[in-house]
C-alpha positions, 0 to 999 in steps of 0.5 A, a space after each residue: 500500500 503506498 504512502 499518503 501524502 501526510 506520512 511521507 510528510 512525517 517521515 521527512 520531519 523525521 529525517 530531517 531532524 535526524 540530518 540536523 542531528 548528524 550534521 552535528 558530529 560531522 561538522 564536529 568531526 571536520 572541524 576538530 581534525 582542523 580539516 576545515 575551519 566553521 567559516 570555510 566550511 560554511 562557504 561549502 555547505 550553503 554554497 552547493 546548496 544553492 548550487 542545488 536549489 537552482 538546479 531543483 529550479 531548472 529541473 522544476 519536479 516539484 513545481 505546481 502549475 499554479 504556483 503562487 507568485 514567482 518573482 520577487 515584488 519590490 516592496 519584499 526585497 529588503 524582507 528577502 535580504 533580513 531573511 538572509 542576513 539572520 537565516 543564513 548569514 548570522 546563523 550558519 556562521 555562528 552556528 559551526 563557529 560555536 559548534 566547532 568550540 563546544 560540543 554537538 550535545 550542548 548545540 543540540 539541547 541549546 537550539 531547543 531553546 529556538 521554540 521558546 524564543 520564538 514564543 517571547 519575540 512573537 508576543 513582544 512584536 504581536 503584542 500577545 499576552 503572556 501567561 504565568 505558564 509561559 513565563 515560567 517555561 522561560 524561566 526553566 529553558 534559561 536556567 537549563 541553558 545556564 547549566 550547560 553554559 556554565 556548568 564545569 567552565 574552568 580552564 582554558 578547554 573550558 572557556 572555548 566550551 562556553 564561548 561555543 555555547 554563547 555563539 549558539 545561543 546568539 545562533 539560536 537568537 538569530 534564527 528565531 528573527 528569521 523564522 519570525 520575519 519570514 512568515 509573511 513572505 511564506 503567504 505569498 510565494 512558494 516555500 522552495 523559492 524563498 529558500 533558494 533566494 535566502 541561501 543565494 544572498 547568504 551565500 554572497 554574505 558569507 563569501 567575504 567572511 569565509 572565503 580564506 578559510 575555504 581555500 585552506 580546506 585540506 583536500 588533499 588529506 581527506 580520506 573515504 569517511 571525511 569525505 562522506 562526512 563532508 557529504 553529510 554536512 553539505 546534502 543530507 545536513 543541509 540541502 536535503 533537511 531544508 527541503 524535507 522540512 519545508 515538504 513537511 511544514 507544507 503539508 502537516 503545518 508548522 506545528 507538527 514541524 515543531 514537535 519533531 524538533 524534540 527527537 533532534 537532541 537525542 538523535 544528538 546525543 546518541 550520534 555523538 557518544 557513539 561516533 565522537 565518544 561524548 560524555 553524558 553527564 548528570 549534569 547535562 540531563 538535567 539540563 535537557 529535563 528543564 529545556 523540555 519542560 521550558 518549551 512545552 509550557 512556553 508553548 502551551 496554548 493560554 485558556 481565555 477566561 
């Protein structure tokens, strides 16, 4: 019996979170061996990824023939180009920078604060009340981030850690604008263009940030797995996670594209013990047990009285 449109969707949520989720220890694995530093690997991975998307365009397989508009109104420009600047610019950047300083655990459990974010910027901009719940689910996800963050950090090992967590946190910051300023553009044109035209123009503002370390990438010594992990990084880990989850969020609704969100740290965890030999200390549960708890009551629905 074939697969329905609403479980091939599930299933990309899945897979998709399970790509972010290796994505984690490979980039991890490049940049520990010094094979590839974040900014130079960051020109490869959104760079064949834009490659990607337009040949996706080219081939059009995916297109519907009545697709919402297909070119770029003026009044949208500058929204394209914010989207770019936190989506891809800001965010991958300090993303792999900070991954590349800490570990793929406490990047993983950090970026669940995302949700809670999102919850908190919306209302301040949206001008939606905040329950006591909410507050309090902010409340628990700061403290479990504060427990990553600060737990152990001594020593100068330590210090790279917690400067890696920070650069996640003003990651996980930066992402929340641009899911919050890309909405509106999602109402009007086709999910696959913005997302190629984002990646386009965050690939143009990384190149002057990236560019020296991408032609010190040390090809020549890469063997059989740093290359497949390198594929890892760049087609499931990126372009194949965007694409599956913007199919999922198309058909099941961003909601259910949250949920899915959860099944990332432990995808995390279990990848990084096994292929990185990654510690999972109490102290880290704990901090897990808080950042979930956080994101559920900050995303729990307000009764009205």
């Amino acid at each position: 019996m074939p697969f329905n449109k609403k479980t091939i969707a599930h299933i990309a949520l899945l897979l998709t979170n399970l790509f972010f989720a290796i994505n984690l220890s490979a980039a991890k694995h490049l940049t520990s061996l010094q094979l590839a530093k974040p900014f130079g690997l960051n020109v490869v991975r959104v760079g064949v990824s834009v490659v990607l998307f337009w040949l996706l365009f080219l081939l059009k397989p995916l297109r519907k023939k009545s697709a919402p508009t297909k070119k770029i109104e003026k009044q949208d420009i500058m929204r394209f180009v914010w989207c770019a600047l936190s989506g891809i610019a800001i965010n991958q950047l300090l993303f792999l920078k900070g991954l590349s300083l800490t570990y793929p655990i406490h990047a993983s459990l950090l970026m669940l604060t995302t949700p809670i974010l999102i919850v908190f910027i919306a209302a301040w901009i949206l001008k939606e009340r905040i329950g006591f719940f909410k507050i309090l689910g902010l409340i628990l996800g700061i403290s479990g981030a504060a427990i990553l963050i600060f737990a152990n950090a001594t020593g100068a090992a330590k210090d790279d850690v917690l400067w890696g967590d920070i650069l996640i946190i003003i990651n996980a910051v930066s992402y929340t604008i641009y899911f919050i300023i890309v909405k509106p553009l999602m109402l009007k044109y086709d999910a696959v263009m913005i997302i190629r035209w984002i990646f386009t123009l965050g690939l143009i503002m990384i190149l002057p940030f990236g560019w020296k370390e991408f032609t010190e990438i040390k090809w020549p010594i890469f063997n059989s797995v740093d290359i497949a992990t390198m594929v890892l990084v760049v087609f499931t880990g990126t372009f194949l996670a965007y694409l599956f989850n913007i199919y999922g969020i198309k058909i099941l609704g961003a909601s259910a594209a949250g949920f899915y969100i959860y099944t990332q740290p432990f995808f995390a965890t279990f990848i990084a013990m096994i292929f990185l030999n990654e510690s999972l200390p109490l102290y880290k549960v704990a901090a897990a047990a808080l950042i979930f708890t956080g994101v559920y009551l900050a995303n729990k629905p307000i009764k009205n009285a």
